[in-house]
Residue frames as a rotation matrix with the C-alpha (Angstrom) as fourth column:
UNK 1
-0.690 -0.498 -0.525 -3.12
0.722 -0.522 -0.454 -4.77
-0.049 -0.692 0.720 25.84
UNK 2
-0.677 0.647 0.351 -5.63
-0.379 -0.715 0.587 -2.15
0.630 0.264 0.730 24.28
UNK 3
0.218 0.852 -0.476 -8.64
-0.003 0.488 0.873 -4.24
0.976 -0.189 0.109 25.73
UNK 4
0.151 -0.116 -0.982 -6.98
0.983 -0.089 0.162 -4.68
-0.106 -0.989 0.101 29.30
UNK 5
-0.977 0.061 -0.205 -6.83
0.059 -0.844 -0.532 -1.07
-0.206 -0.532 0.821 29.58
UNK 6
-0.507 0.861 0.032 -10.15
-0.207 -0.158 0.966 -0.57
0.837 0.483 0.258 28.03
UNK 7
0.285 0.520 -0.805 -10.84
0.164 0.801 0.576 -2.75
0.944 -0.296 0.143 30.98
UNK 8
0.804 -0.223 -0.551 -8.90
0.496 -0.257 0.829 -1.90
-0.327 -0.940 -0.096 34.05
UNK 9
0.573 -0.560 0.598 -6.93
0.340 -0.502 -0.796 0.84
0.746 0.659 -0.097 33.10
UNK 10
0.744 -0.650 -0.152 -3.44
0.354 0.192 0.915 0.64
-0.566 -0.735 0.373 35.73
UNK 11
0.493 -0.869 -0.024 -0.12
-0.869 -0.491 -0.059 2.12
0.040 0.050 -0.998 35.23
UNK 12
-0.320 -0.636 0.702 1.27
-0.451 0.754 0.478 -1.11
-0.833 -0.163 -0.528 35.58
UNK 13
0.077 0.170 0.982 -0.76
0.631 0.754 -0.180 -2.39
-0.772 0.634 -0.049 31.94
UNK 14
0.968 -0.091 -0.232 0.48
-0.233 -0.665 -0.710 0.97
-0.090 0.741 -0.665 30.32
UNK 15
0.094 -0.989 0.113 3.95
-0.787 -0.005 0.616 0.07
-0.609 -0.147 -0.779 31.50
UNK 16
-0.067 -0.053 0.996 3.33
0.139 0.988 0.062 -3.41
-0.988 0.142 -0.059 29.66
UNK 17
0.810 0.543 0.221 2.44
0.270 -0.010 -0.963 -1.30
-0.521 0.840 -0.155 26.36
UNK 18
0.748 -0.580 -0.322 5.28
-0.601 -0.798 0.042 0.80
-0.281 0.162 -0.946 26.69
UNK 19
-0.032 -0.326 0.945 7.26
-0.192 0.930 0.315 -2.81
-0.981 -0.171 -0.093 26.84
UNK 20
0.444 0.535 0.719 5.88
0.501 0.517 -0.694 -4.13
-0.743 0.668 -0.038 24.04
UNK 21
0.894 0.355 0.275 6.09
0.356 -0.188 -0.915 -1.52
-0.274 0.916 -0.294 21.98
UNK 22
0.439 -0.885 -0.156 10.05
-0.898 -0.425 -0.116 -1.44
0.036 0.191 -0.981 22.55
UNK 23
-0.377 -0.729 0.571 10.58
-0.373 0.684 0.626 -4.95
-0.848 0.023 -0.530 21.84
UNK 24
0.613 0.337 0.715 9.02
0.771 -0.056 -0.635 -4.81
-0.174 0.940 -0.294 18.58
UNK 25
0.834 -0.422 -0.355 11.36
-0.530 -0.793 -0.300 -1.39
-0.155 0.438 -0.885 17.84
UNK 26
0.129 -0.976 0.174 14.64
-0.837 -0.013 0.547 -3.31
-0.531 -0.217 -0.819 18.98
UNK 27
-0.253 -0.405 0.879 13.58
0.118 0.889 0.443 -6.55
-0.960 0.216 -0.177 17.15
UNK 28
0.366 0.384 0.847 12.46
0.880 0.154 -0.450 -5.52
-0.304 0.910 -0.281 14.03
UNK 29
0.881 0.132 0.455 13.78
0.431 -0.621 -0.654 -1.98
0.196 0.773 -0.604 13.38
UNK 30
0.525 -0.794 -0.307 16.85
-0.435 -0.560 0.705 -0.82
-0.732 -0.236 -0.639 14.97
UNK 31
-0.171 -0.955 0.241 19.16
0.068 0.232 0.970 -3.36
-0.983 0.182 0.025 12.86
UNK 32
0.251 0.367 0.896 17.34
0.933 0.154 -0.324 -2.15
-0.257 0.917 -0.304 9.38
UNK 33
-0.751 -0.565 -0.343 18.56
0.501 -0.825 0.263 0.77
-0.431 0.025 0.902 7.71
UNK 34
0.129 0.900 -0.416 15.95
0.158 -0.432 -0.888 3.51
-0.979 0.049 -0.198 7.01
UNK 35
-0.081 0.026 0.996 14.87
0.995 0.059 0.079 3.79
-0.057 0.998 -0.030 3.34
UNK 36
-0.797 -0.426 -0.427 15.94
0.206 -0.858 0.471 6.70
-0.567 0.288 0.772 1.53
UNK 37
0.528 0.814 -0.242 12.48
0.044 -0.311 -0.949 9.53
-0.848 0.491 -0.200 0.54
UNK 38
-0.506 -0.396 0.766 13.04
0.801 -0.544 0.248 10.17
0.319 0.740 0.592 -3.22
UNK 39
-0.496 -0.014 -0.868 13.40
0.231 -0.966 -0.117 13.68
-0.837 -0.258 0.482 -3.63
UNK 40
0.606 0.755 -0.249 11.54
0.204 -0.451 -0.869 16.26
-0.769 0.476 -0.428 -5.81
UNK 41
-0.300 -0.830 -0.471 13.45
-0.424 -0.326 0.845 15.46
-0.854 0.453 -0.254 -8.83
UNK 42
-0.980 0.055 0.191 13.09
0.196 0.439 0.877 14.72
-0.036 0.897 -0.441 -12.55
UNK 43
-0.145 0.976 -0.162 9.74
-0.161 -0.185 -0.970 16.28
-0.976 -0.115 0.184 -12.83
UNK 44
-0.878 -0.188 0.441 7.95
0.410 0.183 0.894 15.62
-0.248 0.965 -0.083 -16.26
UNK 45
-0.860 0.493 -0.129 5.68
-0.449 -0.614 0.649 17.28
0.241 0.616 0.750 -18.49
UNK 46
0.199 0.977 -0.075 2.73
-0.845 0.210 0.491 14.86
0.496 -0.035 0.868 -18.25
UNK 47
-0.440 -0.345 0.829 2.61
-0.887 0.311 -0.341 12.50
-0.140 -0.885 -0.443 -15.11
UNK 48
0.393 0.916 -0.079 -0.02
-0.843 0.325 -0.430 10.54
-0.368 0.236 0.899 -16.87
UNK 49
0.538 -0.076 -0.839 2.51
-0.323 0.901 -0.289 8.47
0.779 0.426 0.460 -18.69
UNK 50
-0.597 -0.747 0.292 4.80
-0.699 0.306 -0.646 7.67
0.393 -0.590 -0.705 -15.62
UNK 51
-0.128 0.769 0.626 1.36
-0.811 0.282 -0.512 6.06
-0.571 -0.574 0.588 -14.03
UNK 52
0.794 0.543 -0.274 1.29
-0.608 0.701 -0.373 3.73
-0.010 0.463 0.886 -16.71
UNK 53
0.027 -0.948 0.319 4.74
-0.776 -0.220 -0.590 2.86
0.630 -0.231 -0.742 -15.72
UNK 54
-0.135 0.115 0.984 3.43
-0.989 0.051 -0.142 1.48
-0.067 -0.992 0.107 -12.38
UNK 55
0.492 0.052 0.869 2.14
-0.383 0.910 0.162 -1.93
-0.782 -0.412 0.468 -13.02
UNK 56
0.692 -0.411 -0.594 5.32
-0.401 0.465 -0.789 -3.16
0.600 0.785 0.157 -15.25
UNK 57
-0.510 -0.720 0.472 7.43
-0.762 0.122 -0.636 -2.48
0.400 -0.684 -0.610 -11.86
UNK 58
-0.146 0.199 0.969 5.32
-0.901 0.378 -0.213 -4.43
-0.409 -0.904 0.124 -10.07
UNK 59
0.870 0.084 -0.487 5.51
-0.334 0.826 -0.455 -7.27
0.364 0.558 0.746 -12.78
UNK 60
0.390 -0.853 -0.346 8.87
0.058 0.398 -0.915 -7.76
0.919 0.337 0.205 -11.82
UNK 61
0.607 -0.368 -0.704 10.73
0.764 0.028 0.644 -8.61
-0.218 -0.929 0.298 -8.22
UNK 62
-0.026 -0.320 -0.947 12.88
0.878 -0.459 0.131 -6.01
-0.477 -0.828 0.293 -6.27
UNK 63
-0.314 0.155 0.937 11.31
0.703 -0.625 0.339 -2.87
0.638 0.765 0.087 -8.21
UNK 64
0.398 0.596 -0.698 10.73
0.907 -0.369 0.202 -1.24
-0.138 -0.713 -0.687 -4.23
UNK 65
-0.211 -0.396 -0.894 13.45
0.319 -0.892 0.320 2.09
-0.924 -0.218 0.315 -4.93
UNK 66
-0.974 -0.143 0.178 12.28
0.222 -0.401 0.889 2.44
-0.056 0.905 0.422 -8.53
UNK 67
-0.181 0.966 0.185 8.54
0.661 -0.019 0.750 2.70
0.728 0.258 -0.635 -7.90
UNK 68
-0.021 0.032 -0.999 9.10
0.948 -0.316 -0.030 4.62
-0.317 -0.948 -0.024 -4.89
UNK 69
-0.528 -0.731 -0.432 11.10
0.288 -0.633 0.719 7.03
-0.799 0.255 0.545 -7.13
UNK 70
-0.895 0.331 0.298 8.21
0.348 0.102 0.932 6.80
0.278 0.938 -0.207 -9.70
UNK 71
0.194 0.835 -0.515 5.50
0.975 -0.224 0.004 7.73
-0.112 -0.502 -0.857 -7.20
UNK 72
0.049 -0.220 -0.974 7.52
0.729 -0.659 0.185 10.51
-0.683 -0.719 0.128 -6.09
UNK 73
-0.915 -0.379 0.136 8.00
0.282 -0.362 0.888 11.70
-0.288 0.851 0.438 -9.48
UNK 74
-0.353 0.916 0.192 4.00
0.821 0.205 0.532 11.28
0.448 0.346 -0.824 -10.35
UNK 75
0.307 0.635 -0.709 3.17
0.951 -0.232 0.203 12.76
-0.036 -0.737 -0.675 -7.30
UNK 76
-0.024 -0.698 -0.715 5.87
0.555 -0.604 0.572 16.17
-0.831 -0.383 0.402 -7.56
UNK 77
-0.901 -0.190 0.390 4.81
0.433 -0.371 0.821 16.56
-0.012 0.909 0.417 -11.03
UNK 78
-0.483 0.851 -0.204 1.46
-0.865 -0.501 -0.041 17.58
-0.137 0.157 0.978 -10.67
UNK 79
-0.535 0.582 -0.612 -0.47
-0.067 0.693 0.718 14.03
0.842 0.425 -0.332 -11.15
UNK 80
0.024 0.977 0.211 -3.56
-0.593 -0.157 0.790 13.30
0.805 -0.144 0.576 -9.62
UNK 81
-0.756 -0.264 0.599 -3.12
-0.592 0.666 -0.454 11.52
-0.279 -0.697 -0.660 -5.85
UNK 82
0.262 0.950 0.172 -7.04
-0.775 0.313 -0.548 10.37
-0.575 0.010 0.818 -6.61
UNK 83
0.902 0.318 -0.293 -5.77
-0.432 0.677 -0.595 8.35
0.010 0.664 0.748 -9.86
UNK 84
-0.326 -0.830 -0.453 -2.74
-0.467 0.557 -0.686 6.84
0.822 -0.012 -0.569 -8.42
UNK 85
-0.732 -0.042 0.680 -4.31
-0.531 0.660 -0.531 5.33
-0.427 -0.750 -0.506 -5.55
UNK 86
0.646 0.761 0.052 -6.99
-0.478 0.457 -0.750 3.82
-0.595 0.460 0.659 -8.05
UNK 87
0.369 -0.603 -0.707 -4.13
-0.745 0.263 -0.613 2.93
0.556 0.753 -0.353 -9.78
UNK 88
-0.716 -0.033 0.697 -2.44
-0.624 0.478 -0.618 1.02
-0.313 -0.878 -0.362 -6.14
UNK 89
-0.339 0.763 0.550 -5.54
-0.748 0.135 -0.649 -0.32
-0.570 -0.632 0.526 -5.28
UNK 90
0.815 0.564 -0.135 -5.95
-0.521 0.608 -0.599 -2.22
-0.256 0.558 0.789 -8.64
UNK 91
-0.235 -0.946 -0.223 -2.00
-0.764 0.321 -0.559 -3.28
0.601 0.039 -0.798 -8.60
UNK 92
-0.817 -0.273 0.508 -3.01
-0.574 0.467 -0.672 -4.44
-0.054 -0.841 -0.538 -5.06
UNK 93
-0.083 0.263 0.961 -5.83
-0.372 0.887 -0.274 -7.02
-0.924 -0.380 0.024 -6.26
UNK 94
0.668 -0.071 -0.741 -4.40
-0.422 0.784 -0.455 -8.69
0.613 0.616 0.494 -9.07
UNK 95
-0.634 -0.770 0.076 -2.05
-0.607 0.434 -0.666 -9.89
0.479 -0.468 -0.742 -6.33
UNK 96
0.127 0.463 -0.877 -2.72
0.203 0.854 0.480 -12.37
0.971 -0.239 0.015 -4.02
UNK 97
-0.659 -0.449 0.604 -3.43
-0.215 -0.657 -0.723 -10.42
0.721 -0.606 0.337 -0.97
UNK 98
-0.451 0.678 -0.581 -4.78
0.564 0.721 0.403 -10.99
0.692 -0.146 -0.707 2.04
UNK 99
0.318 0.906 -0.280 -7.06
0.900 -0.196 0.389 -9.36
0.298 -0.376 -0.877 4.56
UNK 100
0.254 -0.756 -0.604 -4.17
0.806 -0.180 0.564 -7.62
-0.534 -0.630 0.564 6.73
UNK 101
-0.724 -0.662 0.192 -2.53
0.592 -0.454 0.666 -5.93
-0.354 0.596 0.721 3.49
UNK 102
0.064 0.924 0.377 -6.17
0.836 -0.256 0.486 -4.59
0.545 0.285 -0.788 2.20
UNK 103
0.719 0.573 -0.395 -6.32
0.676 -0.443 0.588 -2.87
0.162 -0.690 -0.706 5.51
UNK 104
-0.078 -0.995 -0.065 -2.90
0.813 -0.102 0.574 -1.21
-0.577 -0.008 0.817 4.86
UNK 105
-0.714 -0.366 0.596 -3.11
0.700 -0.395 0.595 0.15
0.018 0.843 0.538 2.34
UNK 106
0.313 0.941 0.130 -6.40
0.790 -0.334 0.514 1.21
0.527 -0.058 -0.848 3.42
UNK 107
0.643 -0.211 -0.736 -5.30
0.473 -0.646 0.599 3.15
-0.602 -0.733 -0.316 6.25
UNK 108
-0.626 -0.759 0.177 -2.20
0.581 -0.304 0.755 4.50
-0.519 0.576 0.632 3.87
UNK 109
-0.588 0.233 0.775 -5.15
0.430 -0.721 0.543 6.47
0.685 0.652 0.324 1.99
UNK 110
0.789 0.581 -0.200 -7.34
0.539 -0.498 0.680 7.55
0.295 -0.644 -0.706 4.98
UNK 111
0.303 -0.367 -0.879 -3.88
0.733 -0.500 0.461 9.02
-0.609 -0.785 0.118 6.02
UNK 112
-0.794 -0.349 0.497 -3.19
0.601 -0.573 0.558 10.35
0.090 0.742 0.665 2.73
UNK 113
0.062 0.883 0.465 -6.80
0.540 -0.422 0.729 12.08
0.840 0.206 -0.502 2.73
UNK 114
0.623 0.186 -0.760 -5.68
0.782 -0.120 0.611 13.51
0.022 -0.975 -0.220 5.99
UNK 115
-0.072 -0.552 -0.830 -2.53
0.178 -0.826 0.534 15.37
-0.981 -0.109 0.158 5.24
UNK 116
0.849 0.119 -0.515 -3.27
-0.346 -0.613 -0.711 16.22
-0.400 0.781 -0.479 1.72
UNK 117
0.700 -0.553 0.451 -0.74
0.345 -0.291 -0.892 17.38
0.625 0.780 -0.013 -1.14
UNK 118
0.628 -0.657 0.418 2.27
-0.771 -0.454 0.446 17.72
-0.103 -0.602 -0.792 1.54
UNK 119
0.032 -0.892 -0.451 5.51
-0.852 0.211 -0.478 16.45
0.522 0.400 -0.753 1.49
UNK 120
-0.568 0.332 0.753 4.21
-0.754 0.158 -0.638 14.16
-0.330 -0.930 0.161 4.31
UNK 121
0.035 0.982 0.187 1.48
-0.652 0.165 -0.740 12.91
-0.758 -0.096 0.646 2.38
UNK 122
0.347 -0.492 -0.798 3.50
-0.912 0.023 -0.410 12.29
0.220 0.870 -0.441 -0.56
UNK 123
-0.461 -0.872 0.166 5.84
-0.866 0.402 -0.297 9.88
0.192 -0.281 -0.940 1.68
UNK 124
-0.185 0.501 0.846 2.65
-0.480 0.705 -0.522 7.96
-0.858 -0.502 0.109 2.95
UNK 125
0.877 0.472 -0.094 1.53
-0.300 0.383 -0.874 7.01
-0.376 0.794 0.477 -0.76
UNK 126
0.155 -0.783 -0.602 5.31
-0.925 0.098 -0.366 6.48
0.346 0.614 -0.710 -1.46
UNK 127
-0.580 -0.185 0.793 5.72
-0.631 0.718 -0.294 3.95
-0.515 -0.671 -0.533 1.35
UNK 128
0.279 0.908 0.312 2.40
-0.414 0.407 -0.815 2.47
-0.867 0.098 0.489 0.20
UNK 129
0.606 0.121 -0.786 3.87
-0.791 -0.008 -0.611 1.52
-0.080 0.993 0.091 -3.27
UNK 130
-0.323 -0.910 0.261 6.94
-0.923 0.242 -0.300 0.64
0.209 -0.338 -0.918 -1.78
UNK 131
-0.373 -0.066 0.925 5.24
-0.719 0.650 -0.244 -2.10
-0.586 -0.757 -0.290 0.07
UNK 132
0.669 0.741 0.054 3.07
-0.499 0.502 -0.706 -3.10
-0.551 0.445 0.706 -2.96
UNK 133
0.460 -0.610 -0.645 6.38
-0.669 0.240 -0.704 -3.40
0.584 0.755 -0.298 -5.36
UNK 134
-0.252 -0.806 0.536 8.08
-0.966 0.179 -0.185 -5.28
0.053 -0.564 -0.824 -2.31
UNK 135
-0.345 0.628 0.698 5.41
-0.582 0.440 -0.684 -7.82
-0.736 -0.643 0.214 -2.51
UNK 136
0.689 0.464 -0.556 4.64
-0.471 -0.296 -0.831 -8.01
-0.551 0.835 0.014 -5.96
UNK 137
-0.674 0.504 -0.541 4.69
-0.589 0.076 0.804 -10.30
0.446 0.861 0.246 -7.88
UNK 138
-0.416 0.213 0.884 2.42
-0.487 0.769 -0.414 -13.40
-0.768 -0.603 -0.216 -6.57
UNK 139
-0.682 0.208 0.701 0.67
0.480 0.851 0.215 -16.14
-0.552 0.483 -0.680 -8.21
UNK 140
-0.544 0.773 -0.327 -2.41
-0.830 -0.553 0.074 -13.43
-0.124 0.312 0.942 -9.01
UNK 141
-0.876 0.477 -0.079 -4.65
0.482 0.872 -0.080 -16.46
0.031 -0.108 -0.994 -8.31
UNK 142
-0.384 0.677 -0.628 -7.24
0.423 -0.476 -0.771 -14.25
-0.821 -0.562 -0.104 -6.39
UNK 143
-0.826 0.158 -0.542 -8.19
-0.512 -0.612 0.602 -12.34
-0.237 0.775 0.587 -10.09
UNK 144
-0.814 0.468 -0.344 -10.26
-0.025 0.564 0.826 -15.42
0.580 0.681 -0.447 -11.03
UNK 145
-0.625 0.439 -0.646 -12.07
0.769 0.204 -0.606 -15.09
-0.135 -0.875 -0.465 -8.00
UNK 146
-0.717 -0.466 -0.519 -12.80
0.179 -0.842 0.510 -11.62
-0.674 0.272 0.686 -9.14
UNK 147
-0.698 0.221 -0.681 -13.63
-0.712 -0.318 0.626 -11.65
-0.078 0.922 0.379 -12.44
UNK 148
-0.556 0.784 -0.276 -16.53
0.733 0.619 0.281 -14.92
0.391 -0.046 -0.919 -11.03
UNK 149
-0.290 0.445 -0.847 -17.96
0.765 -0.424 -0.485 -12.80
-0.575 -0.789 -0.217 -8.58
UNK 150
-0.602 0.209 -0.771 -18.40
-0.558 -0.800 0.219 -9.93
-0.571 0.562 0.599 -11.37
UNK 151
-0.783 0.454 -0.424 -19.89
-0.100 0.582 0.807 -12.39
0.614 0.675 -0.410 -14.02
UNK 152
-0.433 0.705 -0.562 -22.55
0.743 0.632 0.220 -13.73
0.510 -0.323 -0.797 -11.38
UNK 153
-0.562 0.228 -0.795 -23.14
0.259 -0.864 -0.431 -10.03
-0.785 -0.448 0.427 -10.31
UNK 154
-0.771 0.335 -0.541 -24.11
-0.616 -0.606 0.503 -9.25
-0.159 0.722 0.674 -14.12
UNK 155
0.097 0.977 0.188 -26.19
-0.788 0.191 -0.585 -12.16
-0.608 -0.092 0.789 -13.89
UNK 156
-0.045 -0.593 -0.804 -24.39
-0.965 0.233 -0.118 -14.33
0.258 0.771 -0.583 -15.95
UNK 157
0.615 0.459 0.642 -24.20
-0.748 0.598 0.288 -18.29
-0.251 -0.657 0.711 -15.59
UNK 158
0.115 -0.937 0.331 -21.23
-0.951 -0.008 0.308 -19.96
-0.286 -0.350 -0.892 -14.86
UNK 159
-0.977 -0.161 -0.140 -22.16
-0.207 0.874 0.440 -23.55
0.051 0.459 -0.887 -15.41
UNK 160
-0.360 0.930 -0.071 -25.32
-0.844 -0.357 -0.400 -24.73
-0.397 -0.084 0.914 -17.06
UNK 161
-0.529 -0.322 0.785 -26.44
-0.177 0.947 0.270 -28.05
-0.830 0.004 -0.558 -17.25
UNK 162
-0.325 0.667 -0.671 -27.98
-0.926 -0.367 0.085 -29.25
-0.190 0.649 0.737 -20.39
């Protein structure tokens, strides 16, 4: 739809977006109840250990309202947005993710870097977790892939015949 307007831009292929983008609301969100923000509660002294917290939840299946609730905590205490999304970001490839989910999460910080330290901003990096812990575990295949691609960066040699 983007492209055909790009292309012949008509009131009759906006009317087709407008479509669209209300049969994707009615099938996929009206019959879901909306998750509940955690609130600015249970603040702690040093946010630093709650961060180390993070990747046990995500060792373990349905851990999406307790990591939420752990972000929100990180984030309300005073902890660093900079070293929880380095924190994310390395949750999100020991998983087995693919191209799609990268780009998620991506956008999730370009919007965080947009509204800042706001209650707003907070919600976007909660969501983000949310989705990682919803996901989370997976095989973590994709690491070995990794941890070649580093080795043959340092120069290293993988198999050597003798």
């Amino acid at each position: 739809m983007h492209q055909g307007l790009r292309r012949v831009p008509t009131v009759e292929l906006l009317r087709g977006v407008f479509d669209a983008a209300m049969s994707v609301y009615l099938n996929r969100f009206l019959n879901v109840p909306p998750a509940r923000l955690p609130e600015a509660k249970d603040s702690v002294s040093n946010p630093e250990e709650l961060l180390q917290q993070l990747p046990d939840l995500l060792n373990r299946q349905q851990q999406v309202n307790q990591t939420g609730q752990l972000v929100a905590n990180y984030l309300y205490s005073g902890g660093n947005a900079k070293r929880l999304m380095a924190m994310l970001g390395k949750l999100m490839l020991r998983e087995n993710r693919d191209f799609h989910v990268i780009q998620e999460i991506e956008a999730a910080f370009r919007q965080y870097s947009l509204l800042g330290d706001t209650p707003t901003g907070i919600h976007v990096l909660v969501a983000a977790a949310r989705y990682l812990a919803a996901h989370s575990p997976t095989m973590r295949s994709l690491g070995q892939t990794y941890q070649i691609a580093y080795r043959l960066h340092q120069g290293s040699r993988l198999f050597e015949e003798s």
